[in-house]
Structure formats: C-alpha cells, structure tokens
N, C-alpha and C positions, 0 to 999 in steps of 0.2 A: 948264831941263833937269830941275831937279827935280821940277818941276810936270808936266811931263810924265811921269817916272817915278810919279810919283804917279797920274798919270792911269791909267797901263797896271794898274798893277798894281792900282787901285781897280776898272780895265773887269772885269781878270783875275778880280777876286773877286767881283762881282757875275753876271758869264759863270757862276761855280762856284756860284755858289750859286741862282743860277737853274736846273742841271741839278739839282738837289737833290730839289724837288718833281714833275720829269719823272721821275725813275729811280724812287723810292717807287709814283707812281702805277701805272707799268709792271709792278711787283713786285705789286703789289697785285693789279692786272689778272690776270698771268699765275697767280698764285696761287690767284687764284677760278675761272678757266679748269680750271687743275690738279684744283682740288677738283671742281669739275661732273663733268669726263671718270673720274676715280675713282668721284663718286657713281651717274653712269652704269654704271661697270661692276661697280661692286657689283650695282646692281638688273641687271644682267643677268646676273651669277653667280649671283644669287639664283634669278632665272628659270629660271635654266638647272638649276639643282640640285633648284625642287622639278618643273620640269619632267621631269627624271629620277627624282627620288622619287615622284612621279604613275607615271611607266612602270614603274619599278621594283615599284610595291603592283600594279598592274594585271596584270604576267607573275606575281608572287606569287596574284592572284586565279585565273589562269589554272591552274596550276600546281595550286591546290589543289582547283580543280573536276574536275580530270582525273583526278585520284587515285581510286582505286578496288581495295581488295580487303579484306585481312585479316591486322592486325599483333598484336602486343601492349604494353601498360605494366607497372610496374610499380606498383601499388596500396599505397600502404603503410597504414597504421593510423591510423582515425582517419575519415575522408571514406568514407562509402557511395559504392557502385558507382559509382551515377546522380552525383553529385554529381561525383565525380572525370572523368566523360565530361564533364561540362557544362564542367569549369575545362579539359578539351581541348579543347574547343568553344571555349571563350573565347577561347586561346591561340592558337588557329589562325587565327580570326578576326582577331583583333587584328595578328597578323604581315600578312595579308595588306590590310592597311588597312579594315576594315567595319566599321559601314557607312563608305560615303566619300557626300558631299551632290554629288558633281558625277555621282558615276551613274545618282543619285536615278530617272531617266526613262528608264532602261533597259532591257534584258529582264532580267525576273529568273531563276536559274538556282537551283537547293536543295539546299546541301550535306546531305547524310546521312548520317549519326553513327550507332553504335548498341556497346552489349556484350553479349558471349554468354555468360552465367553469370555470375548476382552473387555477389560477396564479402561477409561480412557487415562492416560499420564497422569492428568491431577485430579482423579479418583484415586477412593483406599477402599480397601475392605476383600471379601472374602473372593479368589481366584482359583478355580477348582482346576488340581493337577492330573493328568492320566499319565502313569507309567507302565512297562511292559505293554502286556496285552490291555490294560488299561486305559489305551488311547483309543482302542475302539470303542471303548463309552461314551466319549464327551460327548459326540451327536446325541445321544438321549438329554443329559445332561444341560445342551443348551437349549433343548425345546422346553425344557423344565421351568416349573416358577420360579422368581428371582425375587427379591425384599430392597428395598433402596431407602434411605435416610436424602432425604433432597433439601439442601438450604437454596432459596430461589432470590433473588434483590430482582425488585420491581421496580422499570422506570428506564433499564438499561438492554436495549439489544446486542450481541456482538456476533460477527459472521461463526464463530464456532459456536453459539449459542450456550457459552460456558465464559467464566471469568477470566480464559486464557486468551479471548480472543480480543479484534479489535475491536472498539466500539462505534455501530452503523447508526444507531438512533438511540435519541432520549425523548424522552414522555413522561409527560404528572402524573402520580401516584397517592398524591396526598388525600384524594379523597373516597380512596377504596377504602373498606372496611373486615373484617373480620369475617363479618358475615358474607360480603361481598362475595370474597375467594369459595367460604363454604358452601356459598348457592348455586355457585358453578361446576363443583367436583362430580357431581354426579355426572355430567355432558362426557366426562373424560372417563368414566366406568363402565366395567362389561365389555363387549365384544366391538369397539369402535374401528375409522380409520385414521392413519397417521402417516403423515410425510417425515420421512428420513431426514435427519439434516447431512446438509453437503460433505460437512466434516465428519465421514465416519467409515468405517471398514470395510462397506460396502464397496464392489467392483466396479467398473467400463474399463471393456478391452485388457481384462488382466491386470489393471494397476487401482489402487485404492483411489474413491474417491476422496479424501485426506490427503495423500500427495500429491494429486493433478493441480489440488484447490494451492498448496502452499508452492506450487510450480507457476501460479496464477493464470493456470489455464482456464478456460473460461467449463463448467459443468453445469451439467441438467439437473433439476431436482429430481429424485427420482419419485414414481407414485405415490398416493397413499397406498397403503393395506393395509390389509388385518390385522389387527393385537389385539390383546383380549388384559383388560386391567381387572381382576380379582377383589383388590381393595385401595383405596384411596383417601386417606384423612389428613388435614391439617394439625398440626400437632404444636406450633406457633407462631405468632402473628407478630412483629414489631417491627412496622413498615422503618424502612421498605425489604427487611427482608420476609422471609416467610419458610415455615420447616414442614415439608410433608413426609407422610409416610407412604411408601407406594409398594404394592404386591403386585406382578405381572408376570405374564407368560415370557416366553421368547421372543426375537424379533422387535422389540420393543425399546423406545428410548425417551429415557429422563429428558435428557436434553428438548427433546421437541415438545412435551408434554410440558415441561416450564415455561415455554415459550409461545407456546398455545393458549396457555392459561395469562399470560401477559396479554397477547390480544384480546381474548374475550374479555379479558376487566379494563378494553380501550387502553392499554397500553402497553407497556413490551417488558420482558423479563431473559434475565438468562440467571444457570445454576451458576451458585460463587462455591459448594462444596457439595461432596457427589460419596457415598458409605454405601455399597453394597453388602449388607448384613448379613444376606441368606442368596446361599441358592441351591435348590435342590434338598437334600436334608442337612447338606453343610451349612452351619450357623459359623460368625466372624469369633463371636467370646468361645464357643463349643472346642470349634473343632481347627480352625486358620492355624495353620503354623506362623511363628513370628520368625524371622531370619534364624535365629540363635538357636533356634530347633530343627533346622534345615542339617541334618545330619541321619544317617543311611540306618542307624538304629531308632531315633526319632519315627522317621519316615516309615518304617517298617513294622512300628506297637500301633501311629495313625491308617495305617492300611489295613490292620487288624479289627483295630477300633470302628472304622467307617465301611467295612463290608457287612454289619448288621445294620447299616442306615439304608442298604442298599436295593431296589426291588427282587428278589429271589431271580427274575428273571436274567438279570445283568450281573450276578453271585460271581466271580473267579473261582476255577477251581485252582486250589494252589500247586505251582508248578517245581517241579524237583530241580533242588539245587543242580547247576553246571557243573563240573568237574574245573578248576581252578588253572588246571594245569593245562587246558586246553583252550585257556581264554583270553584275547584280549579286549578291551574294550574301546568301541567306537561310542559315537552318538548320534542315532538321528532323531533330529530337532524339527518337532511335527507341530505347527501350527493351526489350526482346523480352518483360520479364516486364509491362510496362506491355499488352504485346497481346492481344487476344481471341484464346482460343484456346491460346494458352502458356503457362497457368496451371500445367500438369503437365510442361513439361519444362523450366522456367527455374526455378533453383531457386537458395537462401543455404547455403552450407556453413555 
C-alpha cells in the first residue's frame, strides 16, 4: 500500500513536472508572437504617420504656391532688406517640406518672393512683401507714401550720413533751439529738391552705389530731384538729439533730409535711429508681421486681411489651388532694386 502510494504520488510529480517545460515554452511562444504583432504595428504607425506627414508637407506645398498678393513684416535692425526676404524665403520653404527627394521628378512650379522699398540694415519698421503674382505690385507700392519716426543727433556728420558710419565732421550745436529746427521744416516741405547720399541703392554701371563707396572707390554724387514731403514735424527736442516725424512720397531719403537740416542750422547732423511706421496702407502696429508669424498660414489670413487695404485696381483675383502632385517647389528671389530699370524708384531711407 505504501509502495503504491509512493507510486502515485512519484507519477504525480513527475505528471508536474513534465507540464513545467510545456507551459515555459507556450509563454515564450506567445510572447514572441506578442512582440511580432506589436513590432508590426509599430511599423505601420510609423507608415501611417509619415504617410500623413508626406500629405501633410504636400497641402503645405500647395497652400503656399497658391498664395499671391501683398503683406508686410516687421524688419527690425540689424539684417538688410534682401537678407531678411531670404530668411522668409527660407522659413516658408522649410515649413512646407523643400526640397523633399520623392518630388525630385516632378513638375516644377516657382515661388516668387519680392520687397517693395528697402530699409537700410540699422532701420526697423514696416517692409512691404509681394508674393506670387504679388510682386507685380510693389512698383506701385514704392511710388506710394511712406511715414518715418527719425531720431537726428546734431553736431556730428558721418560719410553714411547715419550712425553707422564714420565720422567726417563735428560742429557746435549748443546754441540751436527748438524753435530754431521748427523754423526751418517748412524749407523741407512740399514738392522740393534732394541730393541722394552716396550710401544708398541707387546704381552706376549696374552695381550699387553703397558697394563701390565700401570698395573705396571714388563716386559722384548723384543729382538733386524731385521728392515731394507731405508732412514734417518735430515731435522732440533734447539737443543734441532731435525726433521728427516725416510723411513723403517715394524716391525720398531720411538720411539726407537729416543732414540738410544740420547744415541749415550751420551745423551738421546724421540719423542715430530710422522707424518706418507706414507705407502705403500698411501700418508697423496694424498689420507687420513679426518673425514668429512668418508662417504659410499666418501669411495667408495677412493676405486676406490686406487685399481690402488695397486700391480695387491692384485687387488679386484668387488663383486655384495647384494639384500637389504635380509640384515641386523652386524660388525666385525678386528684388525690385536688384532690376533694370528701378534704379530711380527703389530706394534705402
């Protein structure tokens, strides 16, 4: 009887411990199974996510080809014009995935970029952009009135006739007055003449005259002409500096108007800070984009927004989106004072 109980319960444990290596292997089994159907569905979340981030850059490509008119930014100090269009250019680009290598064999389609009146490097303030068909506006655009905030220091000339440059002459200031400056602004109002200064966008022979000058080539001044100033006021006085406000047409430059206003008060001036507030119906608080809004949806409610600022005659009409699939994106990068021909009305405050 014992031996029998002995038996059973020897079978019993042997029965147990033989399930031992079946269940392990099962668990093991199931577990690799597990991990497959997971690794599976990773890589098809994965798929599935850049398959939608593919669609996703692609209605972004779309999106930004269709865009077409006329907004503005906010320019601040430091970056020339050109340079500040390029880093929009880049930004735009890069939101919308380009290049991307799967379009590579595509039709290709060309974004066009452009600014209408350059700001000089250490100016801020309002820089009016044309995209698409939008770059055929800026010519109106820079004939347009323009709004300047001008800090002047009196007492100092400098060959760029701005705080950047170097400094040619100093002269007494201490006994202008308030009134002094006041009694002069009107000489500088209405339909007058004005000499260009050396440092500025204007041409000879195809190259600026601003780079010939910093190549220390020897340059002409060029003419006076026409400008037409609209409005003119002093708005403070705490020599030696001085804050005007100025309204003018196209063609037209702070810079030389500062420094004209130094000689007639017998002594000499240049701007230490230069705020284009307005041009055209674009205002800097309104309507300037500031970098962080430099984005294709941004870009796209301001072009909505600023085609009721616009005269009926210059209206876009809106143009049908591209097909996605047939596009890839280039950029040409359209400067207006870069063009033949707009060497007189694209101009550096």
């Amino acid at each position: 009887m014992a031996a029998a109980e002995a038996a059973v319960v020897s079978s019993s444990l042997e029965t147990d411990t033989a399930r031992v290596p079946e269940t392990a292997g099962t668990a093991a089994a199931t577990a690799a199974t597990s991990s497959a159907t997971a690794a599976a569905a990773a890589v098809a979340a994965a798929a599935r996510t850049g398959s939608e981030a593919t669609a996703s850059k692609a209605a972004l490509a779309t999106k930004l080809l269709s865009l077409s008119g006329v907004f503005a930014v906010h320019k601040p100090k430091g970056p020339t014009s050109a340079e500040l269009l390029n880093r929009l250019k880049e930004k735009l680009l890069a939101e919308a995935g380009m290049p991307s290598p799967e379009w590579a064999k595509r039709k290709k389609q060309t974004l066009k970029i452009g600014h209408g009146g350059t700001l000089d490097s250490a100016a801020r303030g309002v820089l009016v952009v044309g995209i698409g068909r939008g770059t055929k506006m800026l010519t109106s655009m820079l004939s347009g009135s323009k709004r300047y905030t001008a800090i002047g220091e009196l007492g100092k000339a400098t060959d760029t006739l701005d705080s950047t440059g170097k400094v040619t002459e100093e002269k007494p200031y201490d006994k202008i007055t308030q009134e002094d400056i006041e009694g002069i602004l009107q000489k500088f109002t209405g339909n007058i003449m004005q000499v260009p200064p050396l440092y500025s966008a204007l041409k000879k022979d195809g190259q600026r005259l601003s780079t010939l000058m910093k190549r220390g080539e020897i340059v002409e001044a060029k003419p006076a002409r026409p400008v037409t100033v609209y409005s003119l006021s002093l708005q403070k006085f705490q020599p030696p500096f001085f804050t005007l406000d100025v309204e003018c047409g196209g063609g037209f430059y702070i810079r030389s108007l500062v420094s004209d206003i130094g000689k007639e008060l017998s002594s000499c001036a240049n701007v230490l800070e230069l705020t284009r507030t307005k041009q055209g119906p674009f205002t800097l608080e309104e309507h300037a984009l500031p970098e962080d809004k430099w984005t294709i949806e941004d870009i796209a409610q301001s072009l909505e927004h600023c085609s009721s600022l616009l005269p009926a005659e210059l209206a876009l009409k809106k143009s049908k989106p591209a097909e996605s699939s047939e596009q890839v994106l280039s950029c040409e990068y359209i400067t207006l004072n870069e063009t033949k021909g707009e060497e007189d009305i694209i101009k550096a405050s």
